[in-house]
C-alpha positions as CSV (number, residue, x, y, z in Angstrom):
1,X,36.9,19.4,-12.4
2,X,39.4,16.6,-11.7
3,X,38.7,13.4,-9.4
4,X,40.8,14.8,-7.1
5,X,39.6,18.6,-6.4
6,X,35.9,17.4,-6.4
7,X,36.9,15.1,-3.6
8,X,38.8,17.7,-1.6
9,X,36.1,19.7,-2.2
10,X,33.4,17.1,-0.5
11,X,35.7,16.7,2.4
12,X,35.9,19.9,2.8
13,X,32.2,20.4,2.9
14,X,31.8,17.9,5.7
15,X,33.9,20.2,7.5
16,X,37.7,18.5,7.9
17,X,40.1,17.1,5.7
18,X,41.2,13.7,5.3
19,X,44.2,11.3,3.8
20,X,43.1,8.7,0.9
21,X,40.8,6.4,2.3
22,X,41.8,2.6,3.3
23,X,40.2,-0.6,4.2
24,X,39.7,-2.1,7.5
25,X,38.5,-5.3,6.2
26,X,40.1,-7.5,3.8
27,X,37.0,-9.5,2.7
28,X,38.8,-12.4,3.7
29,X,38.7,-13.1,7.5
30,X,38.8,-10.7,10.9
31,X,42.4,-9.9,11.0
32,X,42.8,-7.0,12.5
33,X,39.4,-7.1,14.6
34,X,38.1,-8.6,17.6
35,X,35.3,-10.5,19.1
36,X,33.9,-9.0,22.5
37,X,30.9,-10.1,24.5
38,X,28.7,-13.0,23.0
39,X,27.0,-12.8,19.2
40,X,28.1,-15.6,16.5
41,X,30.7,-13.3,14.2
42,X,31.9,-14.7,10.6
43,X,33.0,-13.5,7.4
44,X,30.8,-14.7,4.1
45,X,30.6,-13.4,0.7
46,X,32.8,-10.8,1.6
47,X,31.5,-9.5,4.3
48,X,31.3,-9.1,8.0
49,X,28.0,-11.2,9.6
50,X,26.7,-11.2,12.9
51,X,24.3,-13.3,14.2
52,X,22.9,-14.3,17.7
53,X,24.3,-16.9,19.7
54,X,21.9,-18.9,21.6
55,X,24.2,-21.0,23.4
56,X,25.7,-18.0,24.9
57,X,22.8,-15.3,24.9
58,X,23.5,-11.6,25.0
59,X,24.8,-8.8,22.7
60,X,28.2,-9.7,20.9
61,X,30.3,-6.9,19.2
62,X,33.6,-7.2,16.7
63,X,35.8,-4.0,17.2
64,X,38.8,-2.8,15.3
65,X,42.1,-3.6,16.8
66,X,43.5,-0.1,16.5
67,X,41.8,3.7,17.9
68,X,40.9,6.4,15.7
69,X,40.5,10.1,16.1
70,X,39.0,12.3,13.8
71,X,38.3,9.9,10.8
72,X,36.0,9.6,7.8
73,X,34.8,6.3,7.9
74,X,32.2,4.4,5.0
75,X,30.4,0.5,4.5
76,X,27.8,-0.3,3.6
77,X,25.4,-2.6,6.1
78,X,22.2,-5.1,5.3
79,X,20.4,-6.1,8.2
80,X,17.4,-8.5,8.4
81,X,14.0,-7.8,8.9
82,X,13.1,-6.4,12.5
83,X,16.9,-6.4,12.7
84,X,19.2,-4.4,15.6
85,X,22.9,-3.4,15.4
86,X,24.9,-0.6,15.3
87,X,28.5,1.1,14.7
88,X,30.3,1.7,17.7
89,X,32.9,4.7,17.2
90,X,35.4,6.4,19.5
91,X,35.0,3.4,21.8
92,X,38.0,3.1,23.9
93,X,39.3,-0.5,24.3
94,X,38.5,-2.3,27.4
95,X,37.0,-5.4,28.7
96,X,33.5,-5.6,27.8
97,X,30.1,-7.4,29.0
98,X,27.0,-7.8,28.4
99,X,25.2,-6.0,30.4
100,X,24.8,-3.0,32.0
101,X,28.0,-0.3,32.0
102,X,30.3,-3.0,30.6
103,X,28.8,-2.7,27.5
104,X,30.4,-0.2,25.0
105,X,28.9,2.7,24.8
106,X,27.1,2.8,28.5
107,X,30.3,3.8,30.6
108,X,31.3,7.8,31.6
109,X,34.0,8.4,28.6
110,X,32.9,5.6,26.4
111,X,32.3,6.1,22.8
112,X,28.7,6.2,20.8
113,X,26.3,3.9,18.7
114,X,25.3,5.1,15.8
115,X,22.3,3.3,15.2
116,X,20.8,0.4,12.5
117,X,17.3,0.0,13.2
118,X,14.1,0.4,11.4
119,X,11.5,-0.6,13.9
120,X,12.6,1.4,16.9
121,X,10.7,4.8,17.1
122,X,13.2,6.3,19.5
123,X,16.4,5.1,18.2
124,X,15.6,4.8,14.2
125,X,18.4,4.3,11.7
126,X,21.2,7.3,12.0
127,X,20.3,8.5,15.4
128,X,23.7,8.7,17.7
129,X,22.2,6.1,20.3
130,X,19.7,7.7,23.2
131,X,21.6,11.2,22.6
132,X,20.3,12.7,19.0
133,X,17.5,11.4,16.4
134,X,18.2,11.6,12.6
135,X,16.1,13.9,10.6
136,X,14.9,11.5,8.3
137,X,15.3,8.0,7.8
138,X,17.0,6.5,4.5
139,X,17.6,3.0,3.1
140,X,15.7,-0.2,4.5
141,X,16.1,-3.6,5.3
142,X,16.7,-6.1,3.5
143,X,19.3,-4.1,1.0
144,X,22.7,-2.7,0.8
145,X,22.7,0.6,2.4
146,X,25.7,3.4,2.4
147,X,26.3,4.3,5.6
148,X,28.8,7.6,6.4
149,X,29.9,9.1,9.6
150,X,32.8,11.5,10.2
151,X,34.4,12.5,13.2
152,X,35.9,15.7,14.2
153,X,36.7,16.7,17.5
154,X,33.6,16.2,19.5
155,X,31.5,16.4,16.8
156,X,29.9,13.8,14.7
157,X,28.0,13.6,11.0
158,X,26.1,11.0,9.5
159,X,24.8,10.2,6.0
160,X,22.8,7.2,4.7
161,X,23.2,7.1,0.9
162,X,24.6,10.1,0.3
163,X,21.7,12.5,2.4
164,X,23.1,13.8,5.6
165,X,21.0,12.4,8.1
166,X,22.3,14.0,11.7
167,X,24.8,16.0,12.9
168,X,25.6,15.9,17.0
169,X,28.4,17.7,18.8
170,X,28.6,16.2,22.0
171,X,31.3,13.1,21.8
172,X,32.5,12.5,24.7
173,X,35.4,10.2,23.9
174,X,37.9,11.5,21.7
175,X,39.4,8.1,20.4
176,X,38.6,5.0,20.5
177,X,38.0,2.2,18.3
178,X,35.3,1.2,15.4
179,X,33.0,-1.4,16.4
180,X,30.0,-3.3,15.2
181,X,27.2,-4.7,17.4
182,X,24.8,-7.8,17.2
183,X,21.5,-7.4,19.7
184,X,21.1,-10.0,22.0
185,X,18.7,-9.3,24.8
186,X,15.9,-11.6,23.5
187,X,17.0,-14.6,21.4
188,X,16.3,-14.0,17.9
189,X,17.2,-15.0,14.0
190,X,18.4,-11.4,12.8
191,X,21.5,-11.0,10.7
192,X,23.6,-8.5,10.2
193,X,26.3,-7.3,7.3
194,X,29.1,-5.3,7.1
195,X,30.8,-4.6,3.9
196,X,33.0,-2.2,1.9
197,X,34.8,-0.9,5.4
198,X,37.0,2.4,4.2
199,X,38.5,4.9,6.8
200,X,40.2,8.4,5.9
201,X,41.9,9.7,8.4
């Protein structure tokens, strides 16, 4: 079987099709994303880092410049130990805060959190944010881990190296851009990575 039929065929299993895949980071610096809200956001080794900022306390986010649809999207994250973040997708662009509804993902229409966190019992790594729990939890912190989630229609999927993880058809929000969160209710030393950014669409 060619390269190319056994990857039609895998797209086709997670139930759309897509275009070749391309990347939404250049390793270099954050062109074509933006800040939001507060978090310290850089690019090392690479790869995308957040941090907390404690001269400006509260959650910070980085968020693609463009909207998506229906899109396959794969990275691969590290986050420290008792680490929180997330990836924010179909998040309409707006002005966001820190608290309350202005953050992403807490407004009617908004987009969703798909979750990175090992230590949270309600909202473990995979789950779609306060909506739908994965059904087992993969990778770990302190390591690279593959993280996949594809959009179609209002549905979503997710894998963590390469085991399907949860499936939740429900989205609200139709298009809207990709984002990534930094915690920041509580000060804290927690870091977060983003690498390897590829979207089909």
């Amino acid at each position: 079987m060619t390269r190319r039929s056994f990857s039609s065929l895998f797209l086709a299993a997670a139930g759309r099709a897509a275009g070749p895949p391309k990347s939404l980071f250049n390793g270099h610096d954050l062109d074509g994303w933006h800040r939001a809200g507060h978090g310290i956001w850089t690019v090392e080794d690479g790869a995308i880092v957040g941090r907390f900022d404690r001269a400006k306390p509260g959650p910070g986010y980085v968020f693609t410049d463009n909207e998506y649809t229906d899109f396959d999207l794969r990275l691969e994250f590290w986050i420290s130990p008792q680490g929180n973040s997330g990836v924010f997708i179909r998040q309409p662009l707006r002005e966001f805060g820190t608290t309350g509804d202005a953050r992403p993902a807490h407004s009617p229409g908004d987009g969703v959190e798909v979750q990175i966190d090992y230590n949270d019992p309600k909202n473990m790594t995979g789950a779609i944010y306060d909506l739908h729990q994965p059904s087992s939890i993969r990778g770990g912190e302190e390591q690279w881990v593959k993280y996949r989630i594809v959009c179609t229609g209002p549905k979503v999927d997710v894998w963590i190296n390469g085991g399907q993880v949860n499936s939740y058809d429900g989205l609200k929000s139709l298009k809207g851009a990709i984002g990534f969160q930094m915690h920041g209710q509580k000060p804290h030393d927690h870091v977060v990575k983003f690498r390897n950014i590829e979207i089909a669409i």
